[in-house]
Structures are given as structure tokens and as C-alpha cells.
C-alpha positions as CSV (number, residue, x, y, z in Angstrom):
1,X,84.3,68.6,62.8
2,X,80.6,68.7,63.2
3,X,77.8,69.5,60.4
4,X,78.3,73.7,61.4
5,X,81.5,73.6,61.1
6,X,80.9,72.1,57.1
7,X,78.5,74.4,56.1
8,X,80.4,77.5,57.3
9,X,83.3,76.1,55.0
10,X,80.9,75.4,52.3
11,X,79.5,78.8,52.6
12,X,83.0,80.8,52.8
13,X,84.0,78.4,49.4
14,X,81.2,79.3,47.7
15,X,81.6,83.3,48.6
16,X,85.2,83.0,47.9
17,X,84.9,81.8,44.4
18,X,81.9,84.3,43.5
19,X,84.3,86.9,44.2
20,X,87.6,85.2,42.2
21,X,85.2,85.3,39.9
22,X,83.7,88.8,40.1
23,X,87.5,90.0,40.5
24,X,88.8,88.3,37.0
25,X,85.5,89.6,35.5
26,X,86.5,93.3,36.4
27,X,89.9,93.2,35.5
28,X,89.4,91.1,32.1
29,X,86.8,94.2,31.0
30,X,88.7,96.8,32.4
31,X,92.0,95.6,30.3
32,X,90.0,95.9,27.2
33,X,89.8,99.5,27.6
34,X,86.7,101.9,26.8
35,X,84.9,101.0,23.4
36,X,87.4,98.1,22.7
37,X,84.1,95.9,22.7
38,X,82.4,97.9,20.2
39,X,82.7,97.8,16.8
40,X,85.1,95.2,16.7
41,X,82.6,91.8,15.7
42,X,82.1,90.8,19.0
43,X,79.1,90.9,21.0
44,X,79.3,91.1,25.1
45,X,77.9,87.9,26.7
46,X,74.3,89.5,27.6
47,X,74.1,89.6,23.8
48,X,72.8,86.6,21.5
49,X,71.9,85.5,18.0
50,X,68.6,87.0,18.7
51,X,69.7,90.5,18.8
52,X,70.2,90.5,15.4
53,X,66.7,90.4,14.3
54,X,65.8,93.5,16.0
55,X,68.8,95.9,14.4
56,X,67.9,98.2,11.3
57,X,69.2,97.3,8.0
């Protein structure tokens, strides 16, 4: 096994798990259902603490 043959399976491992990982993501939000994030005291993951400082009181 030579150094091409290591990256290529490097490569494919990495492409592999980005898409496990794209796969779980899609099926973990699409078991949730439509609006099961909202309203229920959770924010999504793109949200943080400093969201809060912009809503209307």
C-alpha cells in the first residue's frame, strides 16, 4: 500500500462520515415533524444566547 492508496482511503472516510452525518441530521429533523421545534423552549442549533437580546419584549 503506497501513499495514494492512503489518501484515497482517507478521503472516502472522511466523505463517508460527512454523509452518516448529513443522513442522521435529516432524519433526526424530519422525525420531529413540521413546527415541533417551535414553541416548545428550544432553540435550533444556529440559535444562541445572543438571540435573545434582539427579540421584543
Amino acid at each position: 500500500m503506497n501513499q495514494s492508496d492512503l489518501l484515497f482511503l482517507t478521503i472516502i472516510a472522511i466523505m463517508s462520515t460527512s454523509l452518516v452525518v448529513l443522513v442522521v441530521q435529516f432524519v433526526r429533523s424530519r422525525r420531529r415533524g413540521p413546527g415541533a421545534g417551535e414553541g416548545d423552549g428550544r432553540a435550533g442549533w444556529w440559535e444562541g444566547p445572543w438571540d435573545d437580546d434582539d427579540r421584543r419584549r
